[in-house]
C-alpha positions as CSV (number, residue, x, y, z in Angstrom):
1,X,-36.5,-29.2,20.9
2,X,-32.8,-29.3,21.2
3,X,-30.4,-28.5,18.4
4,X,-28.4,-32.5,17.4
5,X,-25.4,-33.1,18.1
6,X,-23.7,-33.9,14.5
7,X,-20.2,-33.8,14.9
8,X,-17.2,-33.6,18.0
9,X,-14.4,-31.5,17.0
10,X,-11.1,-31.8,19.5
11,X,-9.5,-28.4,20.2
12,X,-5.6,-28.4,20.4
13,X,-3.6,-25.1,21.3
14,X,-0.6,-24.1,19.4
15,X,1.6,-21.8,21.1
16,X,4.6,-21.9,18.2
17,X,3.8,-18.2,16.7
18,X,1.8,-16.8,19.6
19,X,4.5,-14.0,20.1
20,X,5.0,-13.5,16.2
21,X,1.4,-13.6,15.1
22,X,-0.5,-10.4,14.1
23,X,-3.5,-9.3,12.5
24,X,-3.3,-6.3,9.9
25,X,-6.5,-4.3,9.4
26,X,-7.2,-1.8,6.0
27,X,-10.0,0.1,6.8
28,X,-9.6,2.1,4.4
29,X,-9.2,-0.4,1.2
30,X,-11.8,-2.2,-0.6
31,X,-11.2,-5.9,-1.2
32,X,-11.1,-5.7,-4.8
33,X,-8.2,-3.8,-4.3
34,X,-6.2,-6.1,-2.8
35,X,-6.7,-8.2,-6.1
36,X,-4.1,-5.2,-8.1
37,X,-0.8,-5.8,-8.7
38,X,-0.3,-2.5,-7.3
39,X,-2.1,-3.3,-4.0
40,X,0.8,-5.7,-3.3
41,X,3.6,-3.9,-1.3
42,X,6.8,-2.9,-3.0
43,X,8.8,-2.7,0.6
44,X,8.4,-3.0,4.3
45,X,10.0,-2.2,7.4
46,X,9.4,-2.1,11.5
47,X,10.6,-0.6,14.7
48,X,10.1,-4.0,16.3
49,X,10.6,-2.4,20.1
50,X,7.6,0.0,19.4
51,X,5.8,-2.3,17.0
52,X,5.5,0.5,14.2
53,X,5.2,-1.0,10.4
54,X,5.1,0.8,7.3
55,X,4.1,-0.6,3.8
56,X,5.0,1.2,0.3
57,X,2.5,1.0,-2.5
58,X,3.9,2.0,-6.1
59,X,1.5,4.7,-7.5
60,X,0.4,4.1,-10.9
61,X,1.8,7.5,-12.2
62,X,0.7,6.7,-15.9
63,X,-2.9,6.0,-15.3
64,X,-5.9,8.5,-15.8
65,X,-6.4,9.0,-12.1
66,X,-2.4,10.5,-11.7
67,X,-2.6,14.4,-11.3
68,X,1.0,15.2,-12.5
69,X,1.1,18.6,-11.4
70,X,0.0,17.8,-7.9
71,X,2.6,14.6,-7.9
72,X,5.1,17.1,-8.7
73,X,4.2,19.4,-5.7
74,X,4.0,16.7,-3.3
75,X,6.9,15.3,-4.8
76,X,9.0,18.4,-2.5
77,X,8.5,15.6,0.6
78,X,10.4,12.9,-1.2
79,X,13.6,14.7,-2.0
80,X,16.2,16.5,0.1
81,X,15.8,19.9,-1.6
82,X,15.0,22.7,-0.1
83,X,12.4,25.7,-1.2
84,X,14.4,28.0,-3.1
85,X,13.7,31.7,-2.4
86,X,15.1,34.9,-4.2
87,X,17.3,35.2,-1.9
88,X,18.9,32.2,-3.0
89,X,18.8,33.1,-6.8
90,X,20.6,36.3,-6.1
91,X,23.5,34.4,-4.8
92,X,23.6,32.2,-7.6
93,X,21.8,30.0,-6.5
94,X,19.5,28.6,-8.8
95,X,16.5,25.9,-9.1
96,X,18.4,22.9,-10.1
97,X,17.3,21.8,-14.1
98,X,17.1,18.1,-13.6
99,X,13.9,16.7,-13.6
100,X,11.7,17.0,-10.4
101,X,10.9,14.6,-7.8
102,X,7.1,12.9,-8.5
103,X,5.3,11.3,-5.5
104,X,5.8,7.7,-6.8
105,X,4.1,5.7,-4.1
106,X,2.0,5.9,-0.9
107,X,3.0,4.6,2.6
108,X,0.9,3.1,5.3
109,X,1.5,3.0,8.9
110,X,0.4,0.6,11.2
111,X,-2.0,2.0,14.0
112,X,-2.1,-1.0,17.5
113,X,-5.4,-1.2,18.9
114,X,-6.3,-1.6,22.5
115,X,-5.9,-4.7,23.6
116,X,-9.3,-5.3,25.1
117,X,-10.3,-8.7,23.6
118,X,-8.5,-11.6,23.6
119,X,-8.1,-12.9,20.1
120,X,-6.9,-16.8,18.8
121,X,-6.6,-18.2,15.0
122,X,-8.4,-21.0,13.9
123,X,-7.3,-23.6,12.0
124,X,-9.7,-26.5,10.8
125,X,-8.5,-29.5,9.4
126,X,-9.4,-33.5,9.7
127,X,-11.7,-32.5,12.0
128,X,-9.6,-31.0,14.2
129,X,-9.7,-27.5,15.4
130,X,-6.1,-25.6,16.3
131,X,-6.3,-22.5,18.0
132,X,-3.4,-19.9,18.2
133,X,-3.1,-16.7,20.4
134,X,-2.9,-13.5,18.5
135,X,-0.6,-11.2,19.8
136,X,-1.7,-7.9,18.7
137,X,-4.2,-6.0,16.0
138,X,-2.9,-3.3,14.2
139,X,-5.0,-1.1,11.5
140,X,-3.1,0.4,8.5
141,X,-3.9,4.0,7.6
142,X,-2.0,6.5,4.9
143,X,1.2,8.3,6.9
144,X,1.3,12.0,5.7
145,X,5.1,12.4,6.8
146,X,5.8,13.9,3.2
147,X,3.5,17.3,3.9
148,X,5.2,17.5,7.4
149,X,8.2,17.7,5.3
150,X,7.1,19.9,2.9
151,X,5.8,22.2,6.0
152,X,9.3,22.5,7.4
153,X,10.7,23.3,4.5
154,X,8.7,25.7,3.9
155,X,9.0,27.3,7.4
156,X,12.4,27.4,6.9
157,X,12.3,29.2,3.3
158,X,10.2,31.9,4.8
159,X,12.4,31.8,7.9
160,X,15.4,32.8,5.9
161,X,13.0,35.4,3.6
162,X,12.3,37.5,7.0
163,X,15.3,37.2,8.4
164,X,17.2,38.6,5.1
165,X,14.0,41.3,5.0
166,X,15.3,42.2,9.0
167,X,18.9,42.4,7.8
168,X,17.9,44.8,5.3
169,X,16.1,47.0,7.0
170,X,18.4,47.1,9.6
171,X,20.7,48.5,7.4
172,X,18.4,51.0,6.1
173,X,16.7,52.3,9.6
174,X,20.0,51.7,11.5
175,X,18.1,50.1,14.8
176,X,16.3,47.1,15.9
177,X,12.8,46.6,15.1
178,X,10.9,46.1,18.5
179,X,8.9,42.5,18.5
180,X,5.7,41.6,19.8
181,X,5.9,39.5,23.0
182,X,3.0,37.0,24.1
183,X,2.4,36.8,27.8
184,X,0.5,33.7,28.9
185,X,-0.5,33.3,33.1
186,X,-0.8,30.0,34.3
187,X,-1.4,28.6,37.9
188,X,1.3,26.4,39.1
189,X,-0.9,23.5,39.4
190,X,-2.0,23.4,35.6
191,X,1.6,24.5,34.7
192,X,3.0,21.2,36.3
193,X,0.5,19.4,34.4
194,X,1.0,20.6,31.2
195,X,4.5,20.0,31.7
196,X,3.6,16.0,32.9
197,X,1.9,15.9,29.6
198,X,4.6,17.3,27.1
199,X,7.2,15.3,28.7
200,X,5.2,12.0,28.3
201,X,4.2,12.4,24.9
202,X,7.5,13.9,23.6
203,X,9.0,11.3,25.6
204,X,7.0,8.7,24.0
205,X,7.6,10.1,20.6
206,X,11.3,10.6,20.7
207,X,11.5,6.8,21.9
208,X,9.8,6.2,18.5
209,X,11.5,8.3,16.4
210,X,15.2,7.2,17.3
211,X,14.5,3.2,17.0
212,X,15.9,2.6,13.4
213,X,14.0,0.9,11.1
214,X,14.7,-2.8,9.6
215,X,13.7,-4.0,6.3
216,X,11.2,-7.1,6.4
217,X,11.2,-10.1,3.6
218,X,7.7,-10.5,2.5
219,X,6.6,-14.1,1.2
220,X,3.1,-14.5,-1.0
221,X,0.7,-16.5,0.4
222,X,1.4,-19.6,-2.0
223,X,5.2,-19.6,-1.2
224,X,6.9,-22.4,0.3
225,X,8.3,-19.7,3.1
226,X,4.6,-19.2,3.5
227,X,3.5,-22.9,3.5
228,X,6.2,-23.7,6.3
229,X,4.5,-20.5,8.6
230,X,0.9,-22.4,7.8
231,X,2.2,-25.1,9.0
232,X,3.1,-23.7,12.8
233,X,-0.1,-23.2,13.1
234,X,-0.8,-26.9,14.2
235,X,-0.2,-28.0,17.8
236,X,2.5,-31.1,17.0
237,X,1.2,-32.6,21.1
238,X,-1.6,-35.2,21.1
239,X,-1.8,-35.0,24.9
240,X,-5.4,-33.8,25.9
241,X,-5.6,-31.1,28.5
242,X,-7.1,-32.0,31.9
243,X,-9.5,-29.2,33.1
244,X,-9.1,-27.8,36.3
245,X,-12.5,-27.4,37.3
246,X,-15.9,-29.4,36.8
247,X,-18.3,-28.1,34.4
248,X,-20.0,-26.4,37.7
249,X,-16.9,-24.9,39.4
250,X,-16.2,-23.0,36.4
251,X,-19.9,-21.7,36.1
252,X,-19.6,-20.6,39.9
253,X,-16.3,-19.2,39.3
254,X,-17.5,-17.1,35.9
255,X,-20.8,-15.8,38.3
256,X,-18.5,-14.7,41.1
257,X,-16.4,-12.9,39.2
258,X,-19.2,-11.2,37.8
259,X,-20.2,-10.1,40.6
260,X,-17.5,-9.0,41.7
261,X,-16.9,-6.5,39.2
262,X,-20.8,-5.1,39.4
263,X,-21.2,-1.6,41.5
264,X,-22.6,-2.1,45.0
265,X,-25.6,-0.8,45.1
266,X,-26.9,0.6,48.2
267,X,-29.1,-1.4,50.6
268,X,-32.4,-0.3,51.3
269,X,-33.0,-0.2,54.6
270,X,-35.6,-2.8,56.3
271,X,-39.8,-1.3,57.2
């Protein structure tokens, strides 16, 4: 027995925000989180040439769940101060007294997935459905930038520490020490690709790293700003869309082309 037919819904495609329309993913965040004042961003900005977004989150620094002594470590990647060493105190140069840099809030960076499905919008309303492109998925996940800061800075305290301890001992032994040198062998053929390979990521990487950044407005979703974006989400043409093919054509055309992408598979030959 067939399923009835209780309702017709006409299908309308709106093409106003199909170039501005993305879908943000948390995997990492439960959806009663979202429901916290401090699950709300407190800023946002974007590369809009590499599509890269980041979203600050204020960290509740007075709750139970704040480890002050660990903000304060962390708090090195926030700050432009560097890792003082002795060497530093013994030319006066002393850890400054005012009061240290806490890790305050968290940053997410958006992730773009493959685009391997196309995916549209939905919008329902007096029985009509309005369906939008969606240009691109991104996921959000935690950017650790800070301890790549902290890692250089420390690098370059203990930089300074050996070079100092060389200086010294120069003076003392008169001569240069001798230093270890690593010897790699590599075929020409893997030494051009390793090369193709640096270059394109590093290439790729320093294209992202010199776009600047631009601050974004964000709107809650009961604002007026918000309610006007809604709103673009409805085709404003009444036209209908003529198909190009019958109901048959379009099957024959969707089992050509599966067939077209199947592997050949070898004949067997005839008794």
């Amino acid at each position: 027995m067939e399923d009835k037919v209780i309702a017709e819904i006409d299908v309308f495609y709106a093409d106003k925000l199909t170039e501005y329309l993305n879908v943000f993913q948390f995997p990492l965040k439960e959806q009663s989180r979202f429901e916290s004042d401090l699950e709300h961003p407190s800023a946002a900005r974007i590369k809009p040439k590499n599509f890269v977004v980041e979203l600050d989150y204020a960290l509740d620094t007075r709750g139970p769940l704040y480890n002050t002594s660990r903000g304060e470590e962390l708090g090195l990647g926030f700050n432009d101060e560097k890792v003082r060493t002795i060497y530093d105190e013994d030319h006066g140069l002393e850890q400054s007294n005012h009061s240290q840099t806490r890790m305050e809030r968290s940053t997410l960076t958006s992730t773009t997935l493959p685009n391997n499905t196309r995916y549209m919008t939905g919008v329902l309303k007096d029985n009509e459905l309005h369906l939008t492109d969606v240009s691109r998925v991104v996921q959000m996940y935690p950017s650790l930038k800070y301890l790549d800061v902290i890692d250089n800075k420390v690098k370059s305290a203990t930089k300074k520490i050996n070079n100092e301890g060389e200086d010294e001992a120069d003076k003392v032994v008169g001569k240069d020490k001798a230093k270890a040198i690593n010897v790699q062998v590599r075929t020409p053929a893997a030494e051009e690709l390793a090369h193709l390979r640096k270059t394109s990521v590093t290439y790729m990487r320093q294209q992202i790293e010199e776009e600047g950044w631009q601050p974004l407005q964000m709107f809650d979703s009961s604002s007026e700003e918000s309610s006007q974006i809604y709103n673009h989400l409805f085709s404003r043409s009444t036209q209908s869309v003529a198909p190009s093919d019958t109901p048959q054509q379009f099957l024959d055309r969707l089992a050509k082309e599966e067939e077209e992408i199947d592997p050949v598979l070898p004949k067997k030959d005839a008794a």
